[in-house]
DRENTI-354867 format. One record per residue (C-alpha): x, y, z; residue in three letters. Coordinates in Angstrom, 1 decimal. Example, Ala and Ser with C-alpha at 12.3 -4.5 7.8 and 13.67 -1.06 7.14 Angstrom:
// DRENTI-354867
+--------+--------+--------+------+
:     xx :     yy :     zz : rest :
+--------+--------+--------+------+
:   12.3 :   -4.5 :    7.8 :  ALA :
:   13.7 :   -1.1 :    7.1 :  SER :
+--------+--------+--------+------+
This chain:
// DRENTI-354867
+--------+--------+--------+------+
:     xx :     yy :     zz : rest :
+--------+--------+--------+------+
:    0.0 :    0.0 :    0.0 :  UNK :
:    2.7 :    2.2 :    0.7 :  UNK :
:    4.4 :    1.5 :   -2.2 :  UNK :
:    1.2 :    2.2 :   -4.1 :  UNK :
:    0.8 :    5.7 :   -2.5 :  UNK :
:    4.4 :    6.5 :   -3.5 :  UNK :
:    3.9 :    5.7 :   -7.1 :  UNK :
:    0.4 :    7.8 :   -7.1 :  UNK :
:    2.5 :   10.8 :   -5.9 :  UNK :
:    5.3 :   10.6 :   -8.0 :  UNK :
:    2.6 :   10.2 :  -11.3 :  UNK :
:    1.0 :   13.0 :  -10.0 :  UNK :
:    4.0 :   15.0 :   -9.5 :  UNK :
:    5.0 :   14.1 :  -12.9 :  UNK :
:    2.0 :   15.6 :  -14.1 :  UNK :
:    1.9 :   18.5 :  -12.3 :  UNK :
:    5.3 :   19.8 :  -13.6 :  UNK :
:    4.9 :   17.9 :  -17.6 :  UNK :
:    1.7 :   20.0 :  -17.5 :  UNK :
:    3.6 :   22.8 :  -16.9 :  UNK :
:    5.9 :   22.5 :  -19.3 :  UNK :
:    4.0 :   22.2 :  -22.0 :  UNK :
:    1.8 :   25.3 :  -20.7 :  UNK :
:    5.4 :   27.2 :  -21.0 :  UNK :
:    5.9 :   26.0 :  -24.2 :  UNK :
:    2.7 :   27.1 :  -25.6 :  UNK :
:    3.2 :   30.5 :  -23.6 :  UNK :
:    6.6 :   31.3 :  -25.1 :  UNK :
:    6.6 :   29.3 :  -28.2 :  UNK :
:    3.0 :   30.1 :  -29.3 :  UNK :
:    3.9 :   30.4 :  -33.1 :  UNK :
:    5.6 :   26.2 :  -32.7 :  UNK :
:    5.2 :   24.1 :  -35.6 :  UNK :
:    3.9 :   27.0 :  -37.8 :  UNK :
:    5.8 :   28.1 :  -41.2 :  UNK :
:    5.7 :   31.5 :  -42.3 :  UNK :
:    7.0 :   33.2 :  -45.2 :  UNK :
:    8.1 :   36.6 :  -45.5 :  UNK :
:    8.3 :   38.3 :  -48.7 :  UNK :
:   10.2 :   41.8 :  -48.4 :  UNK :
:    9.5 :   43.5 :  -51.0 :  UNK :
:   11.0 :   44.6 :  -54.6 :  UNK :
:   14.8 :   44.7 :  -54.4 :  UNK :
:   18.1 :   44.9 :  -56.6 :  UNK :
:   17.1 :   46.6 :  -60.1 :  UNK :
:   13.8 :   47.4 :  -58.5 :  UNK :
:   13.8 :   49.9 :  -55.4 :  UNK :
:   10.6 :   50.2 :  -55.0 :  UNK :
:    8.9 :   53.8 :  -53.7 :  UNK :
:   11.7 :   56.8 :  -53.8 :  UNK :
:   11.9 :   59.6 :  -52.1 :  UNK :
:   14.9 :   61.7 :  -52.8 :  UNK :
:   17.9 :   59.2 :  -52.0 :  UNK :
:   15.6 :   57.4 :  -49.8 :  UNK :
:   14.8 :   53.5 :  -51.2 :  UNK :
:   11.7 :   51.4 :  -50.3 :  UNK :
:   13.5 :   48.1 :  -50.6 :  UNK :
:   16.1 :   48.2 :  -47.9 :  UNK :
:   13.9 :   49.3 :  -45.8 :  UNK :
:   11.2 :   46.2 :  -46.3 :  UNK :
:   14.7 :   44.2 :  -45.7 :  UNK :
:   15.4 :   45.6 :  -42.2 :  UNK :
:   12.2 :   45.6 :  -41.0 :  UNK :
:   11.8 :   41.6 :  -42.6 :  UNK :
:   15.0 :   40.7 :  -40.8 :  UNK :
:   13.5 :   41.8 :  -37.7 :  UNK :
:   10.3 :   40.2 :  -38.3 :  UNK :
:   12.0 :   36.8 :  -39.4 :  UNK :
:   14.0 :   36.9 :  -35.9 :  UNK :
:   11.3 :   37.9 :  -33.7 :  UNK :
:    8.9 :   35.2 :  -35.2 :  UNK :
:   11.5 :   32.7 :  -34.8 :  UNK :
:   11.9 :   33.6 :  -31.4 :  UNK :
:    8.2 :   32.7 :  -31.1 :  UNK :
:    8.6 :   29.6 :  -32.2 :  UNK :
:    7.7 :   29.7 :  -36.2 :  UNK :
:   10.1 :   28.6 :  -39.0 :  UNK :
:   10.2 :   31.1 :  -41.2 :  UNK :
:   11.6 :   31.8 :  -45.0 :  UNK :
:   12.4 :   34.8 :  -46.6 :  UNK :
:   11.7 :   35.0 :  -50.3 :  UNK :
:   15.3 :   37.5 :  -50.6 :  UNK :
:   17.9 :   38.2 :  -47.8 :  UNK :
:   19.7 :   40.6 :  -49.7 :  UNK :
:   19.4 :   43.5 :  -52.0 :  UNK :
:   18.6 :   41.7 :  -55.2 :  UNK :
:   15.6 :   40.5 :  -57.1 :  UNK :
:   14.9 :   36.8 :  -57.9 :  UNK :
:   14.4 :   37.2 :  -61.9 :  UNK :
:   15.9 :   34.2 :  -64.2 :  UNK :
:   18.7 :   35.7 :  -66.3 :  UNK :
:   17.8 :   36.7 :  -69.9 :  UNK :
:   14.3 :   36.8 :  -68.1 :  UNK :
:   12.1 :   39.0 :  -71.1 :  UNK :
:   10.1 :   40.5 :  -68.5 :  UNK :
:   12.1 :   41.1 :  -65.8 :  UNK :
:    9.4 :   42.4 :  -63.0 :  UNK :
:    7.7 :   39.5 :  -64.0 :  UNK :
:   10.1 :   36.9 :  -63.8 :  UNK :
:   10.5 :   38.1 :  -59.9 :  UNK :
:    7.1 :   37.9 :  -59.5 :  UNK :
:    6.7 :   34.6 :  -60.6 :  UNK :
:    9.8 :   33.0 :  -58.3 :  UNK :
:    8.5 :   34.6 :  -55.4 :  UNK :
:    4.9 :   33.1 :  -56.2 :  UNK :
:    7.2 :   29.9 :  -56.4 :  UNK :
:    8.8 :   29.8 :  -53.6 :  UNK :
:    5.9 :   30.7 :  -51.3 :  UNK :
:    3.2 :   27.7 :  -53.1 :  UNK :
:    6.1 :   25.2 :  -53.3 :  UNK :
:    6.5 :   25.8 :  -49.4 :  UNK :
:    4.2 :   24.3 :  -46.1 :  UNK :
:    3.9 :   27.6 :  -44.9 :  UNK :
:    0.8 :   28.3 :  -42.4 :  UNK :
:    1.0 :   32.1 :  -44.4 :  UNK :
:    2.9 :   34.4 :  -46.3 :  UNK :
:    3.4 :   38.3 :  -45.4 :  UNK :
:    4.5 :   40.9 :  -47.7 :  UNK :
:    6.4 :   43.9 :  -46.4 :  UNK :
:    6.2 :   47.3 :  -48.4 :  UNK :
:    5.9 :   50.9 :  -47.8 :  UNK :
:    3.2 :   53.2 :  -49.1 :  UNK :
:    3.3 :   56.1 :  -50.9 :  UNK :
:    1.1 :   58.8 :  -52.3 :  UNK :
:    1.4 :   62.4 :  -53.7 :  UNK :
:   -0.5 :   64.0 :  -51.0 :  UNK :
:    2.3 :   64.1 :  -48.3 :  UNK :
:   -0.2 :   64.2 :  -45.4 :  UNK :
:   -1.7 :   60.5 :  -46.1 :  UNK :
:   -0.1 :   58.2 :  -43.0 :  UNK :
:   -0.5 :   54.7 :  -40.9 :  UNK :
:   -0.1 :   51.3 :  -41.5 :  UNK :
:   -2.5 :   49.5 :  -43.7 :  UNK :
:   -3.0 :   46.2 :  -44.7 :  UNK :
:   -4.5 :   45.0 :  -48.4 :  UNK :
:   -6.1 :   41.5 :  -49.5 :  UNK :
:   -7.0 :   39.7 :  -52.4 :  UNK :
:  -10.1 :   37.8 :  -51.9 :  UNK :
:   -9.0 :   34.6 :  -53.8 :  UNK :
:   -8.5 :   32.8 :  -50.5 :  UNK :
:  -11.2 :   33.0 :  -47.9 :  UNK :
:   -8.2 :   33.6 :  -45.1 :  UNK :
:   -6.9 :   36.7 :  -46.3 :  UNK :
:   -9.5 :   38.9 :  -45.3 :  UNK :
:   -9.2 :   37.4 :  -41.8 :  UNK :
:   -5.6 :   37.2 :  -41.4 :  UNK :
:   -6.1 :   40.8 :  -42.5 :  UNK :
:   -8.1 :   42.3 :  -39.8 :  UNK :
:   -6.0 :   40.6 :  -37.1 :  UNK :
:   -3.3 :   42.4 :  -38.5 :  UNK :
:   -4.9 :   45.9 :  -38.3 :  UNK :
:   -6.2 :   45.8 :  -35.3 :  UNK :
:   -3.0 :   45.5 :  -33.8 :  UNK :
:   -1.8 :   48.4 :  -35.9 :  UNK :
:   -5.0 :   50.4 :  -34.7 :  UNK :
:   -4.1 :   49.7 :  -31.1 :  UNK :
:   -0.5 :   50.0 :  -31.2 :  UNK :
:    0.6 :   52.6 :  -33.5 :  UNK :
:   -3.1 :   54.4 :  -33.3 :  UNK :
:   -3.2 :   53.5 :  -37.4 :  UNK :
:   -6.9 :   55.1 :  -38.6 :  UNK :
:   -6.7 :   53.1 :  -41.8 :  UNK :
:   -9.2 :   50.2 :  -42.3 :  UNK :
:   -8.3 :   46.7 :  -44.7 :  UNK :
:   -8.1 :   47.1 :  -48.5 :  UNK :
:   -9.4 :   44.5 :  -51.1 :  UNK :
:   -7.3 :   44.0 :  -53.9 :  UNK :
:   -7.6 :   41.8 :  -57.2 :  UNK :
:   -5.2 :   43.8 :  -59.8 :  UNK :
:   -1.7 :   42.5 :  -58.3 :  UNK :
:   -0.5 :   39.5 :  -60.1 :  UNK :
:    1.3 :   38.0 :  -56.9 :  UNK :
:   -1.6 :   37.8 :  -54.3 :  UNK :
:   -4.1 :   36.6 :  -57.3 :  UNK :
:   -1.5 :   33.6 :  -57.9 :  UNK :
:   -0.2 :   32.7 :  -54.8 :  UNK :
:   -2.6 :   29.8 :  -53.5 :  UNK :
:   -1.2 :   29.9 :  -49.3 :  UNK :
:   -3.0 :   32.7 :  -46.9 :  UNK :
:   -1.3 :   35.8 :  -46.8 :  UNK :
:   -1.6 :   39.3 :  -47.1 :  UNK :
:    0.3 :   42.4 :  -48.4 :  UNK :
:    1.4 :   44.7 :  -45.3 :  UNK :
:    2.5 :   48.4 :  -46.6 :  UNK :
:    3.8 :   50.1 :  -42.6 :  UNK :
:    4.0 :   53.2 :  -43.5 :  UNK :
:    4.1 :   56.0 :  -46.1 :  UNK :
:    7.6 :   57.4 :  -47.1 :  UNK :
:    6.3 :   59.9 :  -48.5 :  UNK :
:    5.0 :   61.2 :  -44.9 :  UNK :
:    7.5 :   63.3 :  -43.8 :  UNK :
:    6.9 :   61.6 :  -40.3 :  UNK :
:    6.8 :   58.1 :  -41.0 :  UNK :
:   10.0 :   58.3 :  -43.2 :  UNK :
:   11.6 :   59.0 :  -40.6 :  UNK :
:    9.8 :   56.7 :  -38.2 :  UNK :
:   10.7 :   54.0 :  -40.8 :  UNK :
:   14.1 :   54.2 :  -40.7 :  UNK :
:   15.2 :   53.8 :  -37.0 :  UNK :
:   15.4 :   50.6 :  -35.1 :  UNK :
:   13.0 :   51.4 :  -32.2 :  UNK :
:   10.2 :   51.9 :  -34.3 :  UNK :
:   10.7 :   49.0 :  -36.5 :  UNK :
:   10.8 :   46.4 :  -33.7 :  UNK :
:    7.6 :   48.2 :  -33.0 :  UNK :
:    6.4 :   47.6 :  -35.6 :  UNK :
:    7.7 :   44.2 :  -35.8 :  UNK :
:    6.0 :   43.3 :  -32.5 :  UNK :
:    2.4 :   44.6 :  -33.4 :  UNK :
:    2.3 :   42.2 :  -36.4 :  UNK :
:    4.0 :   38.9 :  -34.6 :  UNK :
:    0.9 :   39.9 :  -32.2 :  UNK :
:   -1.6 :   40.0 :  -35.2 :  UNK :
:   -0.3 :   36.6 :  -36.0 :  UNK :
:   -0.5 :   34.8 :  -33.2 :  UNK :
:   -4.1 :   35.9 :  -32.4 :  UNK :
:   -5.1 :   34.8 :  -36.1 :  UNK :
:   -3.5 :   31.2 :  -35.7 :  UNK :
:   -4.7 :   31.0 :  -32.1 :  UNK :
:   -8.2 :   31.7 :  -34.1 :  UNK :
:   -7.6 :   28.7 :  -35.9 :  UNK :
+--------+--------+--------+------+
């Protein structure tokens, strides 16, 4: 009997503290056993938005680095469709924008990944237009949902006044077949946010308001 009562205790013990462990787990690794691809946008020939000397595309890069880490820390494996400053057309590729497209579409169907973000930044002739904002393409039921996770956290966080966009004229979201969403954080043609953009402190915060958005969306799930 005694016996007995000592392996009872020790099972329960056990429990107790596997129990635990697991809870831990899911509390610091909430994003385990997810993929997630990051696609920073344009790059090499194509710089994307310009303002004065100011380039879009190595800013996406930073800002996707920072992403990549912090969502690694949480647990996800993660891919980036470019970790440099170049574009991914084939050589002798007749339509070069195209040809990049295509091998980022690629890359992102041919992988297991949970869902795919793109990071951009905005830009508009009227310099007063600001805020995070995050557009859609309705050819997968997810993205509209993955969407408004996404801005909520940018309403709360960084006070963003800009609502979800539907989009169905960009050749990458209409072809790439995982969840996933196109996420422009700013406008460099603010005079605000291109600063903001560029320093460190605001692109982690940045980078933590959209881990956030993703980990309430796949906790949805």
């Amino acid at each position: 009997m005694f016996k007995y009562k000592i392996c009872v205790f020790l099972f329960l013990i056990l429990g107790i503290f596997g129990f635990n462990f697991v809870s831990a787990e899911e509390n610091n690794l909430p994003l385990l056993g997810h993929i997630i691809y990051i696609d920073p946008g344009h790059g090499g020939l194509d710089p994307g938005a310009i303002y004065m000397n100011i380039k879009e595309a190595p800013i996406n890069l930073e800002i996707s680095e920072k992403l990549e880490e912090a969502l690694t820390k949480k647990g996800a494996i993660v891919y980036m469709t470019r970790y440099g400053d170049y574009d991914l057309s084939l050589p002798n590729a007749s339509n070069h924008k195209r040809s990049d497209l295509n091998q980022r579409i690629k890359l992102i169907n041919e992988s297991n990944c949970s869902l795919f973000l793109s990071i951009h930044l905005n830009a508009d002739i009227s310099e007063s237009w600001y805020g995070a904002q995050v557009f859609y393409d309705d050819i997968n039921s997810e993205n509209a949902i993955l969407a408004e996770f996404l801005q909520n956290e940018f309403s709360k966080s960084l006070k963003s006044k800009r609502k979800i966009k539907e989009i169905s004229d960009l050749y990458l979201y209409r072809k790439v077949e995982k969840p996933g969403v196109l996420v422009e954080v700013g406008f460099l043609s603010n005079a605000n946010e291109r600063y903001l953009l560029r320093q460190d402190s605001y692109q982690e915060k940045l980078v933590d308001t959209i881990v956030t958005g993703v980990i309430n969306y796949l906790d949805s799930k």
